[in-house]
N, CA, C and O of each residue as an XYZ file, in Angstrom:
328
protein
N      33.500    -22.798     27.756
C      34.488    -23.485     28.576
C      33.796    -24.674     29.237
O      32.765    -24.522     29.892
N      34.299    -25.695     29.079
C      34.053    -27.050     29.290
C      34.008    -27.205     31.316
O      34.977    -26.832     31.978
N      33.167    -27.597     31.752
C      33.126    -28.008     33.582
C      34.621    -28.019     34.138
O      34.958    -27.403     35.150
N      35.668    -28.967     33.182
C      36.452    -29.598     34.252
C      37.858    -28.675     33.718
O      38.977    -28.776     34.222
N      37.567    -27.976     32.837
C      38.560    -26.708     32.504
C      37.961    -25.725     32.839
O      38.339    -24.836     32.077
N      36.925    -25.160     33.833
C      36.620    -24.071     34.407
C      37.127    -24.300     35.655
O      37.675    -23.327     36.172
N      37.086    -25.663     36.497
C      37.372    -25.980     37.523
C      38.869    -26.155     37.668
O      39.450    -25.794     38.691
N      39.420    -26.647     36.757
C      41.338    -26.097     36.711
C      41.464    -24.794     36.824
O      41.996    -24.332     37.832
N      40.949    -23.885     35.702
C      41.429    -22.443     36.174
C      41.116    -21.554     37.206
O      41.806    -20.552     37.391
N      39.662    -21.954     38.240
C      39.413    -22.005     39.237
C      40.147    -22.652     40.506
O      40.193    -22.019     41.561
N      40.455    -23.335     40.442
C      41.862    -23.721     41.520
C      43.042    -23.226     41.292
O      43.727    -22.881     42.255
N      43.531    -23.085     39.954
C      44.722    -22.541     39.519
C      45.121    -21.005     40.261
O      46.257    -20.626     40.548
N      43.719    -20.195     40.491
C      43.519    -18.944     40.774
C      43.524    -18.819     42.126
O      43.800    -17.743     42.655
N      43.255    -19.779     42.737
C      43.019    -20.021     43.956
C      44.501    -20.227     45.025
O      44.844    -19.747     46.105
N      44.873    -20.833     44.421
C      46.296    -21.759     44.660
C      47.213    -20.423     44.322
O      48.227    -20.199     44.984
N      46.910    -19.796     43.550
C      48.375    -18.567     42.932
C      47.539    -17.539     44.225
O      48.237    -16.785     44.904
N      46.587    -17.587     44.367
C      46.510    -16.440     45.062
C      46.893    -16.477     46.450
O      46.887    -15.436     47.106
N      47.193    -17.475     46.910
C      47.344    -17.859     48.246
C      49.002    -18.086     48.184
O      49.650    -18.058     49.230
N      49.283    -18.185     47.618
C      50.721    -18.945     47.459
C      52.183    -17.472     47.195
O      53.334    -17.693     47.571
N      51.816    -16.229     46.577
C      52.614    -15.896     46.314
C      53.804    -15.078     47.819
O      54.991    -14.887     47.558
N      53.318    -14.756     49.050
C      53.986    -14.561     49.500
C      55.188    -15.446     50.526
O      55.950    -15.096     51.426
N      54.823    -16.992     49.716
C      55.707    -17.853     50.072
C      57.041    -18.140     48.664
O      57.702    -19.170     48.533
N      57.104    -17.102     47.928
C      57.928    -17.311     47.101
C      57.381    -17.895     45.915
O      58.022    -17.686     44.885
N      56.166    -18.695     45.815
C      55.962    -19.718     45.006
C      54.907    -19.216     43.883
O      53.799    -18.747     44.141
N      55.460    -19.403     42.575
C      55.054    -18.989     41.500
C      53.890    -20.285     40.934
O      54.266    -21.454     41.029
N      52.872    -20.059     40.514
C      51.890    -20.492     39.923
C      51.674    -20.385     38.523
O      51.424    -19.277     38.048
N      51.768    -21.894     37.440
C      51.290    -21.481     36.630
C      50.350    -22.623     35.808
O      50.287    -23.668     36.455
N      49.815    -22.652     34.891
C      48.986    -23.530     34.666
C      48.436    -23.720     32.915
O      48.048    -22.808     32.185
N      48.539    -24.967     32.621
C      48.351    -25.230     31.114
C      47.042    -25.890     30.748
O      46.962    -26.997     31.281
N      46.068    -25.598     30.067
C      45.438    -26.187     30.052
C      45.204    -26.502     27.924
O      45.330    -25.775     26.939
N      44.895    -27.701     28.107
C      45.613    -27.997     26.807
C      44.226    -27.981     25.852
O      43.088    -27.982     26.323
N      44.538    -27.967     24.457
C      43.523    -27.948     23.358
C      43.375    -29.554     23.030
O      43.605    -30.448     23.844
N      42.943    -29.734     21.673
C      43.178    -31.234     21.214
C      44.767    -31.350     20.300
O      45.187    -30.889     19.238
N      45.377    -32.329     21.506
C      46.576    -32.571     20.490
C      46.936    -33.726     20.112
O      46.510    -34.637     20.822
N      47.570    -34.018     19.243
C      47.608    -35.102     18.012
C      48.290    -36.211     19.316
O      49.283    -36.323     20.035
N      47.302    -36.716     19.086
C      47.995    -38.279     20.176
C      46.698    -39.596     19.589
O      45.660    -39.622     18.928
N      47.372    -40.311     20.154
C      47.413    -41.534     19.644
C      45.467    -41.948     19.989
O      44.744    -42.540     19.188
N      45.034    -41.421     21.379
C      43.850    -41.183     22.051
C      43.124    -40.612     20.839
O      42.402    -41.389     20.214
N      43.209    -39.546     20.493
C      42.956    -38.279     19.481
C      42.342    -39.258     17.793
O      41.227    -39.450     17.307
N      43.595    -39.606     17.426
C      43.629    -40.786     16.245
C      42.603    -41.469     16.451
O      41.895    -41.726     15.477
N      42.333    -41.821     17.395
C      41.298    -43.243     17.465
C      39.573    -42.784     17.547
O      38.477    -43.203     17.174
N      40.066    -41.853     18.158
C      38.464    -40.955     18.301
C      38.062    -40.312     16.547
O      36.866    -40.216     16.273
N      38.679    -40.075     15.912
C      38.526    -39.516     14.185
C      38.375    -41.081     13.685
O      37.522    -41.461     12.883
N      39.368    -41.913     14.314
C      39.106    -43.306     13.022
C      37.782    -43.557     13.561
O      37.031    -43.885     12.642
N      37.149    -43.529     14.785
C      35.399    -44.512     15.263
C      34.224    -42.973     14.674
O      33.010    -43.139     14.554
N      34.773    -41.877     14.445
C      33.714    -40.886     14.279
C      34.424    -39.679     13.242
O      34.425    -38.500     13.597
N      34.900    -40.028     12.198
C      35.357    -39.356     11.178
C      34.682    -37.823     10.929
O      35.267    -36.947     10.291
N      33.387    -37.660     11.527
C      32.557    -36.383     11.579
C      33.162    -35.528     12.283
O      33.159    -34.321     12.040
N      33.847    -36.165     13.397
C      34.351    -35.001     14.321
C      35.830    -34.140     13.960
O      36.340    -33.212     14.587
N      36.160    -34.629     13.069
C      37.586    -34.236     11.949
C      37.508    -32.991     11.839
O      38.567    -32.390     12.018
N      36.218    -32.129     11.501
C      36.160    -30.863     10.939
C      36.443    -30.029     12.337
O      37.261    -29.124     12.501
N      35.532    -30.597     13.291
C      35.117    -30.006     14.481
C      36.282    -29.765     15.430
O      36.317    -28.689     16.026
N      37.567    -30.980     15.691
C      38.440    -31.010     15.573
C      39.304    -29.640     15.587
O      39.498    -28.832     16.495
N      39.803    -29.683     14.092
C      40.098    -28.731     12.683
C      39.713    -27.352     12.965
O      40.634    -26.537     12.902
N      38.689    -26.965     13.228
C      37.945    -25.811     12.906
C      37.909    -25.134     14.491
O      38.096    -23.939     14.720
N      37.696    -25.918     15.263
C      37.293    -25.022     16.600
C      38.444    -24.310     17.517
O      38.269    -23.492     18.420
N      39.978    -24.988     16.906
C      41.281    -24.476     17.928
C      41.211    -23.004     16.785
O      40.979    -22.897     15.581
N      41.526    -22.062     17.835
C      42.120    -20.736     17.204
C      42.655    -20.715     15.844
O      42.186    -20.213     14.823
N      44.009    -21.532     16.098
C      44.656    -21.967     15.092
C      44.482    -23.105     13.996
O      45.410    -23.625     13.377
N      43.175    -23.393     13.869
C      42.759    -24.326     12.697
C      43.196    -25.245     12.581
O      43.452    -25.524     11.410
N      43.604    -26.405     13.746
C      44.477    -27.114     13.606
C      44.615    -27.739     14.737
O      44.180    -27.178     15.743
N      45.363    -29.275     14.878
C      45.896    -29.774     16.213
C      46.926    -29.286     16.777
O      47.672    -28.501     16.192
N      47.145    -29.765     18.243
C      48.194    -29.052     18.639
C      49.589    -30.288     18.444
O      49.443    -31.502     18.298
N      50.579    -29.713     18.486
C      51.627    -30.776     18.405
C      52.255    -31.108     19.740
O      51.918    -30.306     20.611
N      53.360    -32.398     20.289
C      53.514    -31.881     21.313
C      54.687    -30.863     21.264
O      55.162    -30.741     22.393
N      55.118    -30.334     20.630
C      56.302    -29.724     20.587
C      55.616    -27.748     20.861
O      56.257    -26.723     21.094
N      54.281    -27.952     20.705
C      53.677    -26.556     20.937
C      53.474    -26.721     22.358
O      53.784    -25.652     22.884
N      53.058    -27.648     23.321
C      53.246    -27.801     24.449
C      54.671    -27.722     25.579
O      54.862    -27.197     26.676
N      55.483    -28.537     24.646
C      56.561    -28.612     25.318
C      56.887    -26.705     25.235
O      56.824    -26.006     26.246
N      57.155    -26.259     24.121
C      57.323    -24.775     24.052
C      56.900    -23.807     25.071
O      57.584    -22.830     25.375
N      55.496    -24.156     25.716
C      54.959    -23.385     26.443
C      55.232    -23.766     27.800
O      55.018    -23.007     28.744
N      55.718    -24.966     27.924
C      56.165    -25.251     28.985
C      57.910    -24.731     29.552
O      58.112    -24.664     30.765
N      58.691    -24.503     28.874
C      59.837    -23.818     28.622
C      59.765    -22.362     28.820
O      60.793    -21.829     29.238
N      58.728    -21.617     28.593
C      58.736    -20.508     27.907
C      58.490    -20.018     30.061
O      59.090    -19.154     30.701
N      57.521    -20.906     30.492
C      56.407    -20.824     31.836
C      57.981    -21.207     32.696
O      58.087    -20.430     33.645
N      58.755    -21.828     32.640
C      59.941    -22.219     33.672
C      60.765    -20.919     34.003
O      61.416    -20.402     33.095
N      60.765    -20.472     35.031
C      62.004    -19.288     35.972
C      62.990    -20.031     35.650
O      62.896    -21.252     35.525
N      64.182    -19.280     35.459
C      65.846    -19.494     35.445
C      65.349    -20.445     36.723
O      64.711    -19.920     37.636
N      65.631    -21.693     36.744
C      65.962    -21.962     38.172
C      67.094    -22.031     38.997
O      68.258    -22.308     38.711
N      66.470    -21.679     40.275
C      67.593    -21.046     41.395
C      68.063    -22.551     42.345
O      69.174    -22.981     42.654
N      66.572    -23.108     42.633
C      67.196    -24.451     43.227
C      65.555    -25.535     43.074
O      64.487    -24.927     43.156
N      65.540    -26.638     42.921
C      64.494    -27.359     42.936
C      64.245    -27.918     44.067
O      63.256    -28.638     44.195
């Protein structure tokens, strides 16, 4: 686990733990490599990192945003009021 994704789920934990007897639900995404335009440009200057890429998500693969958006849907309460 990378510094600044230990330090998200470290606040994340922090923040939910303090927070739940005000009603308030905690939740938190922390993302893989997904196909964006950033992403593209880093494979076109270093084509080596393609495999590494490829090979190191669980799922052998980039993420899309539509696997994000999903998990973000999935993480939303019926809402009651915003």
């Amino acid at each position: 686990m990378r510094a600044p994704r230990a330090l998200q789920k470290s606040l994340c934990i922090q923040i939910a733990n303090g927070l739940p007897s005000s009603g308030i639900r905690v939740n938190c995404i922390s993302l893989g490599y997904v196909n964006t335009e950033m992403n593209a440009e880093i494979v076109r200057q270093r084509p080596e990192v393609l495999y590494y890429l490829n090979e190191a998500p669980p799922m052998k693969r980039f993420g899309q945003h539509m696997d994000l958006a999903g998990g973000l849907v999935w993480l939303m309460p019926a809402l009651q009021h915003v």
